[in-house]
MARTORTOR-491320 format. One line per field, with one value per residue: residue number from 1; x, y, z of N, C-alpha, C, CB in turn. Coordinates in nm, 3 decimals. Atoms other than C-alpha are relative to their C-alpha. Glycine has a CB too. Layout:
REM MARTORTOR-491320
nr NUM	...
n.east X	...
n.north Y	...
n.up Z	...
ca.east X	...
ca.north Y	...
ca.up Z	...
c.east X	...
c.north Y	...
c.up Z	...
cb.east X	...
cb.north Y	...
cb.up Z	...
//
This chain:
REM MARTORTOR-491320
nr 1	2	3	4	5	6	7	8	9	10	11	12	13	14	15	16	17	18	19	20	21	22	23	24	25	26	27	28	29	30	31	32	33	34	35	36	37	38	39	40	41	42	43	44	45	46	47	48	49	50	51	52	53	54	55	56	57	58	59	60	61	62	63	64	65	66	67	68	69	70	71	72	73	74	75	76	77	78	79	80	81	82	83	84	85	86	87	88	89	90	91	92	93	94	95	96	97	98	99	100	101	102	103	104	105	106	107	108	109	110	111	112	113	114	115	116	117	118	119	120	121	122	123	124	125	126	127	128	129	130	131	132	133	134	135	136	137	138	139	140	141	142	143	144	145	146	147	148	149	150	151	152	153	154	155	156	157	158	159	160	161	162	163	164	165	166	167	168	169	170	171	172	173	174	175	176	177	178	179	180	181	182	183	184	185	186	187	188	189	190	191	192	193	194	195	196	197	198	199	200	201	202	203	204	205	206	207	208	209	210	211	212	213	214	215	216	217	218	219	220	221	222	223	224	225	226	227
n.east -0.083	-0.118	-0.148	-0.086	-0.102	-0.107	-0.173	-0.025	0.127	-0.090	-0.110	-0.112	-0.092	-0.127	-0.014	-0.095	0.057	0.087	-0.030	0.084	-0.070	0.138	-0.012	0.100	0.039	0.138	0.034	0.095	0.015	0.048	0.052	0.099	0.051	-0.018	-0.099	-0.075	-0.101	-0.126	0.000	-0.042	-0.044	-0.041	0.017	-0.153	-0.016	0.176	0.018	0.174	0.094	0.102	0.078	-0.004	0.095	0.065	0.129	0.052	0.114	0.110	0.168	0.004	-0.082	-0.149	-0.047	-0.136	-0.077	-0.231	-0.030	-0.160	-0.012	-0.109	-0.025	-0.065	-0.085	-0.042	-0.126	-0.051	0.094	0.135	0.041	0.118	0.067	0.124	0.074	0.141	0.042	0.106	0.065	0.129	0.101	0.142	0.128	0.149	-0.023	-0.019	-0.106	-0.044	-0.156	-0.012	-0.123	0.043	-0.160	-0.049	-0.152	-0.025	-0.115	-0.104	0.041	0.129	0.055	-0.079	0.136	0.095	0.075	0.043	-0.038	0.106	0.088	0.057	0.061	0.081	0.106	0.051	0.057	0.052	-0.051	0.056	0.025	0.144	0.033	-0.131	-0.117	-0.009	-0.076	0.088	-0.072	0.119	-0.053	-0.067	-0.109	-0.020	-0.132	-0.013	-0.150	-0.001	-0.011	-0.122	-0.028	-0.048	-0.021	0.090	-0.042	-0.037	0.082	-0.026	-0.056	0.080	-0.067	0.043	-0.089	0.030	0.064	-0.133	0.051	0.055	0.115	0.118	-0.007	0.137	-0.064	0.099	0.008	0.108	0.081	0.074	0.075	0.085	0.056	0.088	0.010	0.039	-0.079	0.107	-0.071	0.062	-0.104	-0.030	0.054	0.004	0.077	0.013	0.117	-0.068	0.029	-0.101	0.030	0.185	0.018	-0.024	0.119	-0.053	-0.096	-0.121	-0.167	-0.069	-0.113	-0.157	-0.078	0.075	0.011	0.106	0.147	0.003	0.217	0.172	0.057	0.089	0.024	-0.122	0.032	-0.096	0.020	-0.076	0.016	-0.084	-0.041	-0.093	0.038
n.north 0.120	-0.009	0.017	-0.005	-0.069	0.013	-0.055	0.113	0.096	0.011	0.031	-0.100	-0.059	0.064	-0.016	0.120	0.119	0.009	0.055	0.034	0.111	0.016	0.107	-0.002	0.071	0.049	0.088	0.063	0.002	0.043	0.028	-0.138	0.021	-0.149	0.024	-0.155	0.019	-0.114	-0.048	-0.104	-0.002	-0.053	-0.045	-0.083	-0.048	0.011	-0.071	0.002	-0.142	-0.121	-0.052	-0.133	-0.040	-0.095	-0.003	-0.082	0.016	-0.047	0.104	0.093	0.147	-0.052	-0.055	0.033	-0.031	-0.025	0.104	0.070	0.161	0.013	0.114	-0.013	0.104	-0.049	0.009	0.070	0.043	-0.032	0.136	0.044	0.068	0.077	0.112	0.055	0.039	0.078	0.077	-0.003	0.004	0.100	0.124	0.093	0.004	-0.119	-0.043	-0.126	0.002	-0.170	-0.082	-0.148	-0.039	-0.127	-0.049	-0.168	-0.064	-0.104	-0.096	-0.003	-0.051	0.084	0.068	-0.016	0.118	-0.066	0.051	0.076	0.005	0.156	0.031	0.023	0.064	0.011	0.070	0.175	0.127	0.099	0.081	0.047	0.145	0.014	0.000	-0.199	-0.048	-0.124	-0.103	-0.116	-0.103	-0.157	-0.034	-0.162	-0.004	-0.138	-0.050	-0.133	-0.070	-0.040	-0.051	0.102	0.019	-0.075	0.068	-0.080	0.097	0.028	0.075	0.082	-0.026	-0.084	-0.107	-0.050	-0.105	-0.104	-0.137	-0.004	-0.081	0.083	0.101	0.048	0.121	0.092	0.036	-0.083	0.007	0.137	0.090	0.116	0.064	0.088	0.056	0.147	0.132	0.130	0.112	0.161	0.076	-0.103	-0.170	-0.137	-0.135	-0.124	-0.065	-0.066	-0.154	-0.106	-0.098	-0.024	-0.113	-0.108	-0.123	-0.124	-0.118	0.053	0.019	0.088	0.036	0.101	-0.145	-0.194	-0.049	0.137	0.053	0.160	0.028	0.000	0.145	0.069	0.122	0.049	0.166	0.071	0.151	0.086	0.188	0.131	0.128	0.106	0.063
n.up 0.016	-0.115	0.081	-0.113	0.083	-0.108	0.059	0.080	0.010	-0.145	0.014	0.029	-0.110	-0.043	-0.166	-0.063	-0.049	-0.146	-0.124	-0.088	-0.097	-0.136	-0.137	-0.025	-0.088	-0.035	-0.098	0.017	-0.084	0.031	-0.089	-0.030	0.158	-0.021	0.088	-0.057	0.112	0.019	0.108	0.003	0.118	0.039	0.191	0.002	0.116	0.048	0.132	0.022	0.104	-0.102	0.063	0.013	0.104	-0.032	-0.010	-0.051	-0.019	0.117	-0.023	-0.086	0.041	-0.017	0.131	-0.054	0.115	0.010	-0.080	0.088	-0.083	-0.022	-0.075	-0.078	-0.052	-0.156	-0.071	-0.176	-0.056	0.014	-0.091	-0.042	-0.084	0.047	-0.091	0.031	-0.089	0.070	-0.119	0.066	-0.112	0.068	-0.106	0.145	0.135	-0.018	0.075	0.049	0.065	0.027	0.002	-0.032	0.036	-0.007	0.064	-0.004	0.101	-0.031	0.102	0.046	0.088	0.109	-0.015	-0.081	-0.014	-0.120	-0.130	-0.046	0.063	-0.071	0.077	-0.073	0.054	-0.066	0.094	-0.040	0.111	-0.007	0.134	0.002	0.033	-0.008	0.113	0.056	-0.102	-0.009	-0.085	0.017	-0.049	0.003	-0.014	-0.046	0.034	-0.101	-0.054	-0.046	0.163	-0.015	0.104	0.077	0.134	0.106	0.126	0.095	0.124	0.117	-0.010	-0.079	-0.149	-0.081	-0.024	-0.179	0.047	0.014	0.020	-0.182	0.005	0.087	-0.076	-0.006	-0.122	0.058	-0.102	-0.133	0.017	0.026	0.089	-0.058	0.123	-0.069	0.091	-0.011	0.089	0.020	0.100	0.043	0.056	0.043	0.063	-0.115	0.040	-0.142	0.032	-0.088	0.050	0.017	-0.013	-0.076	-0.112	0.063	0.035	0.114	-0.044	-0.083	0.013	-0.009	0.080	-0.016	-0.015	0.070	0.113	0.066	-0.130	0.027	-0.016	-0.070	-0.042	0.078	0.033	0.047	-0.057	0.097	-0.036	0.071	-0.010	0.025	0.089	-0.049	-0.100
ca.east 8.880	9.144	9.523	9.824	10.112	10.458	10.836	10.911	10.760	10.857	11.088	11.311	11.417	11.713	11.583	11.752	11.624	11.352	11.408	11.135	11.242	10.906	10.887	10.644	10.491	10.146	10.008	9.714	9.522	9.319	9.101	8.907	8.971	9.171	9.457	9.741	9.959	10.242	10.357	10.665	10.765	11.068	11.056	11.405	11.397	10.978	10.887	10.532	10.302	10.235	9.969	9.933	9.633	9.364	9.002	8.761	8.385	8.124	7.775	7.759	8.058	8.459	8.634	8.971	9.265	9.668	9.697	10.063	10.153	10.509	10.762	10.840	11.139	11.169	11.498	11.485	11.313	10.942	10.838	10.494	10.336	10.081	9.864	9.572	9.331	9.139	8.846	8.559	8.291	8.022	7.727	7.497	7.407	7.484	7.854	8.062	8.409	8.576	8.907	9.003	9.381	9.580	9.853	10.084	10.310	10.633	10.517	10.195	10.215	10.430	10.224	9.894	9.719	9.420	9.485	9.228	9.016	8.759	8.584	8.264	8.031	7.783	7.566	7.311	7.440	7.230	7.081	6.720	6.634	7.023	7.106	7.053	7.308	7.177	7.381	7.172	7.383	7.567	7.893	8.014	8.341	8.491	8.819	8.907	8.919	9.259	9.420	9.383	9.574	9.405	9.302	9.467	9.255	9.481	9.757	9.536	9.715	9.716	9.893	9.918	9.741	10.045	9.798	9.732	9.432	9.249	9.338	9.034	9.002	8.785	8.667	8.469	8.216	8.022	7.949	7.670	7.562	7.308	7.313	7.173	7.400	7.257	7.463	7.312	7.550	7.756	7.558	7.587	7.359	7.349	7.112	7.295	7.170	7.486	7.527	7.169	7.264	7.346	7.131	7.125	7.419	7.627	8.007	8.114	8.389	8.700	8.900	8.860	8.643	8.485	8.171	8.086	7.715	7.395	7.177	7.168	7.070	7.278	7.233	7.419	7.450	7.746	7.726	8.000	8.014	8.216	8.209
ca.north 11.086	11.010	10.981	10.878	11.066	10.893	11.003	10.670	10.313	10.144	9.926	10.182	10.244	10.181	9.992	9.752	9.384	9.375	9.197	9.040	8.846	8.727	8.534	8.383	8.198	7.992	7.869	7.629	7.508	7.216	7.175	7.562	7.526	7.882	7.946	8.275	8.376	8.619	8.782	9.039	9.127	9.297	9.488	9.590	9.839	9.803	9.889	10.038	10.278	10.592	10.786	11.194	11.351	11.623	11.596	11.822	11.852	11.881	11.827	11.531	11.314	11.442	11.568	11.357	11.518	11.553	11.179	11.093	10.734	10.663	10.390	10.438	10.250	10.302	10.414	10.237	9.916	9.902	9.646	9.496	9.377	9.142	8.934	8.708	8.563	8.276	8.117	7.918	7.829	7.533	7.481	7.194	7.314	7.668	7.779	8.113	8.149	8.464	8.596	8.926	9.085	9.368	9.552	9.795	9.945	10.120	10.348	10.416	10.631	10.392	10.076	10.141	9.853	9.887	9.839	9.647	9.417	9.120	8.859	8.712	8.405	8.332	8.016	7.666	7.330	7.071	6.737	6.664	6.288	6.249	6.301	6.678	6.870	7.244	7.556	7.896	8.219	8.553	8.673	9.029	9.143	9.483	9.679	10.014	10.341	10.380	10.549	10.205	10.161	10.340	10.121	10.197	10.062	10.103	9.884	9.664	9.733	9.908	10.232	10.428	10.762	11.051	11.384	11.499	11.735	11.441	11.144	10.933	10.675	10.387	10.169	10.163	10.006	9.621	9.388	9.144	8.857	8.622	8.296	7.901	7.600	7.258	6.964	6.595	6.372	6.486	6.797	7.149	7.444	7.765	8.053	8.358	8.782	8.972	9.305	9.289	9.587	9.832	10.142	10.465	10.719	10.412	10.434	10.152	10.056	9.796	10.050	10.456	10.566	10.170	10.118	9.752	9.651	9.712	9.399	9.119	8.766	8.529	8.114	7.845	7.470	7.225	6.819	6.583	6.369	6.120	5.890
ca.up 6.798	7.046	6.881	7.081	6.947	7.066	6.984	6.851	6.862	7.232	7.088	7.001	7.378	7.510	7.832	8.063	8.177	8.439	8.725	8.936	9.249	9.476	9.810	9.920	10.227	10.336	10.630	10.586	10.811	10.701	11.008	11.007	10.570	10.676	10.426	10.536	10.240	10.261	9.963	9.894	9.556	9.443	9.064	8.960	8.628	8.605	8.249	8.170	7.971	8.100	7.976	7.946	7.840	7.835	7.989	7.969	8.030	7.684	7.780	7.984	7.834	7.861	7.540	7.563	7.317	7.308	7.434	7.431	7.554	7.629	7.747	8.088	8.316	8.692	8.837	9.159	9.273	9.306	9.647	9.701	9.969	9.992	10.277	10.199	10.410	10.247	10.517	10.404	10.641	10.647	10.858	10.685	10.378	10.439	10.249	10.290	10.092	10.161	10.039	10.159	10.028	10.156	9.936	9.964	9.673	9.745	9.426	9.389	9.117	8.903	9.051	9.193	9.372	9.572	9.940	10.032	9.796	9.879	9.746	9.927	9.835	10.002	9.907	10.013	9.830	9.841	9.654	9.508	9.503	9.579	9.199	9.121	9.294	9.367	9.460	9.522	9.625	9.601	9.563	9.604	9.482	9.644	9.624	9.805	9.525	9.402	9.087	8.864	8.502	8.228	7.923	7.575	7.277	7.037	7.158	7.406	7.712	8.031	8.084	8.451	8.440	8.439	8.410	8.778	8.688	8.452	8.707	8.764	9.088	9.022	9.345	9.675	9.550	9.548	9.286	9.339	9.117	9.248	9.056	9.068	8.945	8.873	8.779	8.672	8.637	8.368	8.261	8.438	8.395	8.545	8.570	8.705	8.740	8.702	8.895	9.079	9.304	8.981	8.964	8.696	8.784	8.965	8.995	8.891	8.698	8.664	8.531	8.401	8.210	8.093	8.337	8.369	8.271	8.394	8.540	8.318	8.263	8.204	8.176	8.012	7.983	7.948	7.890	7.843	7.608	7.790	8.086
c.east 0.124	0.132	0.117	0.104	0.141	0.109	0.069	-0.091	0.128	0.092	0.136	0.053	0.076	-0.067	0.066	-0.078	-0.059	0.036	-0.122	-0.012	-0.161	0.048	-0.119	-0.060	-0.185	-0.002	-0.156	-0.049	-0.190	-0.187	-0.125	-0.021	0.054	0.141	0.101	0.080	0.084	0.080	0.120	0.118	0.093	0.052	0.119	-0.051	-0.110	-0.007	-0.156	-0.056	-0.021	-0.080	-0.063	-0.118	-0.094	-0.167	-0.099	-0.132	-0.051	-0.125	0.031	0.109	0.101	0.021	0.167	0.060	0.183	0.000	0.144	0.042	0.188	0.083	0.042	0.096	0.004	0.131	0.053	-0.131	-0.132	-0.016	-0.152	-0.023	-0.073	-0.069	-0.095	-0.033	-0.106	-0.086	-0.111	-0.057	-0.100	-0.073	-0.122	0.026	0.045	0.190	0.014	0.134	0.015	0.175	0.029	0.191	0.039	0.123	0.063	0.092	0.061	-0.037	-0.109	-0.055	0.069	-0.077	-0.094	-0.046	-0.136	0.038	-0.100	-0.125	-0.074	-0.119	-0.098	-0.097	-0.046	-0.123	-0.044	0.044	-0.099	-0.046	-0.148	0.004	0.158	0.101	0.063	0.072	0.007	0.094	-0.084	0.125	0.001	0.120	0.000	0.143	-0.011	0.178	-0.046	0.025	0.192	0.012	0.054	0.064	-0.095	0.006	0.030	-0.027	0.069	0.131	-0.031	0.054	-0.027	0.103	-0.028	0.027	0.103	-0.056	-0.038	-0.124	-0.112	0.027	-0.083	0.037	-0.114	-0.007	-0.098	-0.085	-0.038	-0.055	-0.059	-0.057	-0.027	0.014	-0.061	0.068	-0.033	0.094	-0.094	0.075	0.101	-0.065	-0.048	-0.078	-0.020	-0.074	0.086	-0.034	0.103	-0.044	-0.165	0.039	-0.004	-0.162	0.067	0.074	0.054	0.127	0.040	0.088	0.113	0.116	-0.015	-0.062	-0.113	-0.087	-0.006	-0.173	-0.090	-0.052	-0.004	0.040	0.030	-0.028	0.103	-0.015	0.117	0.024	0.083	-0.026	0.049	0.008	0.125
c.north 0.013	-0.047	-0.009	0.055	-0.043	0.071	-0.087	-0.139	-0.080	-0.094	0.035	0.010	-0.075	-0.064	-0.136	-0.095	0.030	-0.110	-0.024	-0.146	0.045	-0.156	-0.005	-0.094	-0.037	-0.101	-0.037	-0.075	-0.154	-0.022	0.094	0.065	0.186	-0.016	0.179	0.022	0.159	0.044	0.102	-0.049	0.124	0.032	0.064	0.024	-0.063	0.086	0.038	0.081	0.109	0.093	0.164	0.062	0.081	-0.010	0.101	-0.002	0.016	-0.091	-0.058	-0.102	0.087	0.003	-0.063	0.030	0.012	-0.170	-0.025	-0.108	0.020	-0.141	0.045	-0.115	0.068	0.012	-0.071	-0.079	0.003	-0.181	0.015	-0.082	-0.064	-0.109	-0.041	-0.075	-0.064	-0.099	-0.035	-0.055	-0.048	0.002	-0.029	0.056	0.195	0.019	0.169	-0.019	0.166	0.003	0.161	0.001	0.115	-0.010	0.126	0.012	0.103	0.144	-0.022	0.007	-0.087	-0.138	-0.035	-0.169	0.056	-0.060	-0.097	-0.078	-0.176	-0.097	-0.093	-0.107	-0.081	-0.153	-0.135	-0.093	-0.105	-0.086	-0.048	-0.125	-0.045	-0.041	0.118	0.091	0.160	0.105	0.127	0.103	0.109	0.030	0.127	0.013	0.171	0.044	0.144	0.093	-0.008	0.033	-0.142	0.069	0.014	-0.084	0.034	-0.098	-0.015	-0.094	-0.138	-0.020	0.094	0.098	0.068	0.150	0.112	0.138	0.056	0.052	-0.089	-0.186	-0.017	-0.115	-0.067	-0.091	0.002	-0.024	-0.186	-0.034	-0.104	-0.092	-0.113	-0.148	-0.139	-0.079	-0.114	-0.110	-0.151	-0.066	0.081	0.139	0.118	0.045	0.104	0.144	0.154	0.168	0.070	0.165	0.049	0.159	0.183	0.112	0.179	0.109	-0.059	0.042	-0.093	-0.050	-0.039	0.088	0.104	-0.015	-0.159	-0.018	-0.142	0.043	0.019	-0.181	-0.069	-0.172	-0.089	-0.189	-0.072	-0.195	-0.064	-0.151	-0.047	-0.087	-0.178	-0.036	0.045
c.up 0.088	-0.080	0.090	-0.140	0.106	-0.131	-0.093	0.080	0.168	-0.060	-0.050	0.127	0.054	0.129	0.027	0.024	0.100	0.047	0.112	0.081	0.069	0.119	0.045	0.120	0.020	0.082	-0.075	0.117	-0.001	0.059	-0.047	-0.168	0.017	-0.083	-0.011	-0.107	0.033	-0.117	-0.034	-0.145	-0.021	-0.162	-0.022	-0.154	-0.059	-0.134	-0.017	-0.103	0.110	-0.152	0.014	-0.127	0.057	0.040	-0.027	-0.021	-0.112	0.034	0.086	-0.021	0.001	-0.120	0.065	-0.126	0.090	0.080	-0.049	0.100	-0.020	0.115	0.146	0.104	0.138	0.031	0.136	0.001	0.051	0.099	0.005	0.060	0.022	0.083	-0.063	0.070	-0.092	0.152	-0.068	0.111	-0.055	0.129	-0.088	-0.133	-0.029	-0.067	-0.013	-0.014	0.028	-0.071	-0.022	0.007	0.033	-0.111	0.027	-0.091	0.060	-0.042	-0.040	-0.152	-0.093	0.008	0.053	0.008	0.088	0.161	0.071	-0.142	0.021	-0.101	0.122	-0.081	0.062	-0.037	0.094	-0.085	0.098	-0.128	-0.030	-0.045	-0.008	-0.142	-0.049	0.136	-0.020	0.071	-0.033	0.096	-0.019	0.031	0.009	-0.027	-0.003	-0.002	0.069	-0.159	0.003	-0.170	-0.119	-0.142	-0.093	-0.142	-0.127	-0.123	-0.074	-0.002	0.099	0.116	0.098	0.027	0.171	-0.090	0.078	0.037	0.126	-0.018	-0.092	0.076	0.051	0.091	-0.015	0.149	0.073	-0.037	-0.102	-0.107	0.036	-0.082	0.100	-0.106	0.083	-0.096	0.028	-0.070	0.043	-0.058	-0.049	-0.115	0.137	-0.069	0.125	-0.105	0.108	-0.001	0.047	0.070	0.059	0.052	-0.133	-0.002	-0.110	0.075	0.089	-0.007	-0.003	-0.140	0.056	-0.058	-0.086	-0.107	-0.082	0.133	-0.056	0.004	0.111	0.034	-0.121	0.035	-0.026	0.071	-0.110	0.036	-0.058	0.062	-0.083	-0.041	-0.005	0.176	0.090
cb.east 0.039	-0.032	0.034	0.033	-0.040	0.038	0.121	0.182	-0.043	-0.082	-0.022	-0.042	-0.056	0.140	-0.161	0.078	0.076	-0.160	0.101	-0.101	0.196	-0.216	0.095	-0.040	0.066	-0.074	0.005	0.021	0.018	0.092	0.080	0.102	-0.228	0.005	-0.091	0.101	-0.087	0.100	-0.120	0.049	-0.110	0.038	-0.140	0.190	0.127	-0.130	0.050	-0.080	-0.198	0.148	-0.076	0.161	-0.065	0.029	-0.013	0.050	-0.045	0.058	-0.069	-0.123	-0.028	0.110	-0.037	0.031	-0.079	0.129	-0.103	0.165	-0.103	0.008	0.107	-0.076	0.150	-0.046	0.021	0.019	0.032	-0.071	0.071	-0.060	-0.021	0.034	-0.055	-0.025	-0.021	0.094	-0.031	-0.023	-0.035	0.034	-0.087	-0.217	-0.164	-0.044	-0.018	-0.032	0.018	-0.018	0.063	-0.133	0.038	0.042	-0.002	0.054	-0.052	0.130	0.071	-0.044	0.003	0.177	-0.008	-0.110	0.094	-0.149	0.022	-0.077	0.055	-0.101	0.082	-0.050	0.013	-0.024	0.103	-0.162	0.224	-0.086	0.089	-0.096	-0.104	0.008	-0.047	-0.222	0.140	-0.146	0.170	-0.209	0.072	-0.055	0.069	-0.038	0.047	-0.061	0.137	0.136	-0.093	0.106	0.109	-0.122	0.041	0.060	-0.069	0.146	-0.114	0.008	0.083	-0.028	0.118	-0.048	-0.032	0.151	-0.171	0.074	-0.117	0.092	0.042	0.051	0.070	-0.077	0.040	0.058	0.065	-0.015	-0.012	-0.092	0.063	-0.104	0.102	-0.172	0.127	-0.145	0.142	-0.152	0.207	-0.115	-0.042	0.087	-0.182	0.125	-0.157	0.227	-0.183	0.144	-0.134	0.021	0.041	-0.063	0.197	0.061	-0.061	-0.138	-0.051	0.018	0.079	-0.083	0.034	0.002	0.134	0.117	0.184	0.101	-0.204	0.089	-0.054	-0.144	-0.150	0.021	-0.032	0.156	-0.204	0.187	-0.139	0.122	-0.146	0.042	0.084	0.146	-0.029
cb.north -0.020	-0.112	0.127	-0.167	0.193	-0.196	0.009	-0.020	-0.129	-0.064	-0.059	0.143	0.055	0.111	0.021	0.024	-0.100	0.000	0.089	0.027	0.032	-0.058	0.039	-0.010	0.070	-0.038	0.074	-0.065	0.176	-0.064	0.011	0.143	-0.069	0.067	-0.065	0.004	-0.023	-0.036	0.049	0.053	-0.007	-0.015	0.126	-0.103	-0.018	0.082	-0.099	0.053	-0.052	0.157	-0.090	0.031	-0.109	0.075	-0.027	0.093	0.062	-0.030	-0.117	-0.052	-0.105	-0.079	0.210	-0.154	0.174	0.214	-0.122	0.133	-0.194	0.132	-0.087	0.064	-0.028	-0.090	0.112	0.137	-0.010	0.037	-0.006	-0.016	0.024	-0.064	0.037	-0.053	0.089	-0.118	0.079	-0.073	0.120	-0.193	0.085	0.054	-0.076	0.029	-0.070	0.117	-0.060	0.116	-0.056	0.046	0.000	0.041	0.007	0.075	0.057	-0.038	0.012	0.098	0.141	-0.018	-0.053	0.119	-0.124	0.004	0.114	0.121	0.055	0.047	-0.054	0.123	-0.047	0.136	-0.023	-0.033	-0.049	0.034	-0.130	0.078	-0.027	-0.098	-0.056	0.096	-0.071	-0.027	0.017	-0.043	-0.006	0.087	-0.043	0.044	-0.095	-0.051	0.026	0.019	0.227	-0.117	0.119	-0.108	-0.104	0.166	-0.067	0.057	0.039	0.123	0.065	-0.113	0.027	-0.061	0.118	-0.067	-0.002	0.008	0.006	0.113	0.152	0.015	-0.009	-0.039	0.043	-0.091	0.033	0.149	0.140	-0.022	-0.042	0.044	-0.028	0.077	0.006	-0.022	-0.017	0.040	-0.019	-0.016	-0.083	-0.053	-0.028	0.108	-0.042	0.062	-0.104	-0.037	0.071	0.009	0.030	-0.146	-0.019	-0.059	0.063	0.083	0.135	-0.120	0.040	-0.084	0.091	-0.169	-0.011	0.139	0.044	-0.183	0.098	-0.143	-0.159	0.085	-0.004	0.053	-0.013	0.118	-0.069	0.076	-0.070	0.070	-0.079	-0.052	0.047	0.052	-0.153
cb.up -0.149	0.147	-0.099	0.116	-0.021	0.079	0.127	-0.008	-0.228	0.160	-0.027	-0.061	0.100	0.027	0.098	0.129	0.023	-0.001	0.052	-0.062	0.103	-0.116	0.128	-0.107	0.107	-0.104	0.169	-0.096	0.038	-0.009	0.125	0.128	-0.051	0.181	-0.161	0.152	-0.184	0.072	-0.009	0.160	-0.087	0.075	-0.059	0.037	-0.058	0.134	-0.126	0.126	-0.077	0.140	0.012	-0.032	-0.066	-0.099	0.095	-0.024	0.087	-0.178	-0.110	-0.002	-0.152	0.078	-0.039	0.064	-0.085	0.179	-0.011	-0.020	-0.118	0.034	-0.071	0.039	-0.081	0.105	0.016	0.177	0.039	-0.207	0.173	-0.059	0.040	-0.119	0.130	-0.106	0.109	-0.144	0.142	-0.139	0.067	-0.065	0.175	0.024	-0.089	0.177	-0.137	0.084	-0.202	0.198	-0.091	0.179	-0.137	0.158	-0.143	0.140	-0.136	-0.069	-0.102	0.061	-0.007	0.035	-0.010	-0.056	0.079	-0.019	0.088	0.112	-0.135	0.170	-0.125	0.047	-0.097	0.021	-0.130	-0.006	-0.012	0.071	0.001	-0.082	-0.156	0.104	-0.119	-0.026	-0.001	0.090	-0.038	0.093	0.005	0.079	-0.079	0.174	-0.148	0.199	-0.146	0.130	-0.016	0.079	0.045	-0.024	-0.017	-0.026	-0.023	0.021	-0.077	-0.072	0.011	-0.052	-0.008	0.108	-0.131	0.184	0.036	-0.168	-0.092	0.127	-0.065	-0.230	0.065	-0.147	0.183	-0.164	0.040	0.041	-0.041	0.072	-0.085	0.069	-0.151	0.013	-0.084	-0.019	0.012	-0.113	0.043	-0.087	-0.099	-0.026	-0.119	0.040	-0.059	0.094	0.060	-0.028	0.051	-0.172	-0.110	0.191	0.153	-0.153	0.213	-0.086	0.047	-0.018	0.080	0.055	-0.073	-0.106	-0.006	-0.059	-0.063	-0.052	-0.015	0.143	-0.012	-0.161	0.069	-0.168	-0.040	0.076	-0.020	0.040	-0.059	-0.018	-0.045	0.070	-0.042	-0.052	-0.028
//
């Protein structure tokens, strides 16, 4: 059983007002449907969880003990960086959306981002008997690895991982979900296979320690009521 053991409860600490000044810029570009965004965020007296704790190997699964969670406050400003490159692209019935983000954090270890992370969808649209309106694709969603925020069940938040020798990097690695969407009038339905590319002894996970599902199945239907 995992137990966080703090000193007192975080609203006991003395901390000061955060401070978060952002700027922000975008070119658009209606013509090529290309969209540039500039991004720089300054964090004055960032407040967070950090998280301190013991791994160690049993069998095939980690033995996690001494977890101690705690409030932490930054002493100095915390900047982030941030480009995005949104382009979508038509020929006929053919459709690709991309957005693809760089970041960079001042402080990693206080707030990790990954440096690179993209999103890709790839997809035909078309109409049968010009009522049924038909989309058939694939998306793909992709960051670089980096030392993400560690989740903490028992307060439902995310903490940043403190332990150097049990620090886990999650990343570097494609999600693929194939799907078909169908609207008639007003009623949608969609038919979609989650994670096609997964195979046994993947790496994949959104962050430490929780793996995201295996392939599955996944459909649905929603109709409006109203004109």
């Amino acid at each position: 059983m995992n137990q966080f053991h703090g000193k007192h409860y975080w609203w006991d600490n003395n901390l000061d007002q955060q401070i978060h000044s952002r700027v922000l810029g975008e070119l658009s570009l209606e013509r090529t449907h290309t969209k540039l965004r500039v991004g720089y965020d300054v964090l004055k007296n960032y407040t967070y969880f950090g998280i301190q704790n013991d791994r160690t190997l049993s069998g095939d699964n980690y033995l996690v003990q001494h977890n101690q969670l705690n409030v932490r406050q930054s002493g100095s400003p915390i900047s982030l960086l941030t480009l995005q490159l949104q382009q979508n692209l038509r020929f006929g019935i053919f459709n690709w959306e991309n957005v693809l983000t760089l970041q960079k954090s001042s402080k990693d270890d206080i707030l990790p981002v990954p440096t690179f992370n993209a999103y890709s969808n790839l997809f035909i649209r078309f109409r049968i008997a010009r009522v049924l309106h038909c989309d058939f694709g694939v998306d793909m969603r992709y960051f670089t690895s980096y030392y993400a925020p560690e989740y903490i069940p028992g307060i439902g938040a995310f903490g940043i991982q403190e332990t150097a020798a049990s620090r886990t990097k999650i990343g570097n690695y494609p999600v693929l979900d194939a799907y078909a969407n169908f609207r008639l009038q007003h009623t949608r339905f969609f038919v979609m296979f989650s994670h096609v590319n997964s195979s046994d002894g993947g790496d994949y996970f959104f962050t430490p320690h929780y793996p995201l599902n295996q392939r599955i199945l996944r459909f649905g239907i929603s109709w409006n009521f109203f004109n």
